[in-house]
C-alpha positions as CSV (number, residue, x, y, z in Angstrom):
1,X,0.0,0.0,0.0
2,X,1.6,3.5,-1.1
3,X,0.8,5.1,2.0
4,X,2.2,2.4,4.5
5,X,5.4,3.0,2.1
6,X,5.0,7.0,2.5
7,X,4.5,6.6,6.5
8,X,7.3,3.9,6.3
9,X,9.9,6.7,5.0
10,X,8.4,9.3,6.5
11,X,9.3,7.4,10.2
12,X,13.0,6.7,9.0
13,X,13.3,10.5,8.2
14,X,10.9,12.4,10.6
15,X,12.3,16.0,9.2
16,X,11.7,14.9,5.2
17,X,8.7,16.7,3.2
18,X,8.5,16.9,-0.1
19,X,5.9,17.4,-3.1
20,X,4.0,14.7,-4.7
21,X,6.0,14.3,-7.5
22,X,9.0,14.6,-5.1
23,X,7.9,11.8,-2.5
24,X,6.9,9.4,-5.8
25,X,10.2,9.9,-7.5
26,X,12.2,9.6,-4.2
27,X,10.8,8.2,-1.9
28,X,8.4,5.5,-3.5
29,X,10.9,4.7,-5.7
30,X,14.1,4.3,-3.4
31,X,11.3,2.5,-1.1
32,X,10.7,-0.1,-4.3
33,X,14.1,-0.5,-4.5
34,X,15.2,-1.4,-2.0
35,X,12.2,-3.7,-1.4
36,X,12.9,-4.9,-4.8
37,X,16.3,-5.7,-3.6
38,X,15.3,-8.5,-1.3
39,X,13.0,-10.2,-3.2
40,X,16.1,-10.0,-6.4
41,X,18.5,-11.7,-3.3
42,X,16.4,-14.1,-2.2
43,X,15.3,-15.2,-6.1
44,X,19.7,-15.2,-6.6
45,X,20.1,-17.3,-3.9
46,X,17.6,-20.1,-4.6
47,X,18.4,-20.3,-8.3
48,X,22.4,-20.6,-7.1
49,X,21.2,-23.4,-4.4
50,X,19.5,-25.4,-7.5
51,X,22.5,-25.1,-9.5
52,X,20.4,-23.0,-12.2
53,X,22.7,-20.1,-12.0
54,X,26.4,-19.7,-11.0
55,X,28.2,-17.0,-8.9
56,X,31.2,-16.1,-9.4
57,X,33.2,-13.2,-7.2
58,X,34.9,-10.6,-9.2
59,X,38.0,-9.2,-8.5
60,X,36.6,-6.5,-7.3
61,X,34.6,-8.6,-4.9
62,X,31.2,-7.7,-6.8
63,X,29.4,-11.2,-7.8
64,X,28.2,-11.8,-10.8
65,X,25.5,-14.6,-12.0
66,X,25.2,-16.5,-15.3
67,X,23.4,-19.3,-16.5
68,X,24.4,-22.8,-15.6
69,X,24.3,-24.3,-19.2
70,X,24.3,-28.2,-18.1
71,X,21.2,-27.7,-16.6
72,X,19.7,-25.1,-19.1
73,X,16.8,-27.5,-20.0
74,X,16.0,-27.5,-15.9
75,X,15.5,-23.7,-16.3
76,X,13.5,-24.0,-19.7
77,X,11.4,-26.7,-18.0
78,X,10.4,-23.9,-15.1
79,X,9.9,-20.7,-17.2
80,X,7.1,-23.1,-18.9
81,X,5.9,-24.1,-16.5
82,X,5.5,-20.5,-14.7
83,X,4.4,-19.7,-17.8
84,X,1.2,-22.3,-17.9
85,X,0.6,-21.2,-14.0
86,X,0.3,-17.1,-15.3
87,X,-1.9,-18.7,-18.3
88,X,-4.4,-20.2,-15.8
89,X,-4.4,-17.6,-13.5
């Protein structure tokens, strides 16, 4: 709900105001972000425990992900069937 997200920034910054198109390009959006963020980590993580993705670390300690290719027809087999859950929702 938008304003749970406005009242949820507007309690880690007490002094913040803004306008409306301030708070929605700031605010909400930083908010989805960073909510965003977590849902992205978790997904990373499960797809790296299934061996659907690999990490690697960087050299600049950043990790990156990629496609595990041996088990490339494990991944096709989910986005279809993901695909036939959105199709009968």
């Amino acid at each position: 709900m938008v304003a749970t997200k406005i009242l949820r920034y507007l309690t880690e910054h007490p002094e913040a105001s803004d306008t409306a198109d301030g708070i929605l390009e700031w605010w909400l959006l930083k908010q989805s972000i960073l909510d965003e963020k977590k849902v992205v980590e978790k997904a990373l993580k499960w797809l790296v425990e299934e061996k659907l993705i690999i990490k690697v670390e960087a050299a600049d300690s950043r990790k990156h992900y990629r496609l595990n290719v041996e088990r490339i027809e494990v991944s096709r087999k989910l986005i279809r069937a993901a695909r036939k859950d959105d199709a009968d929702s």
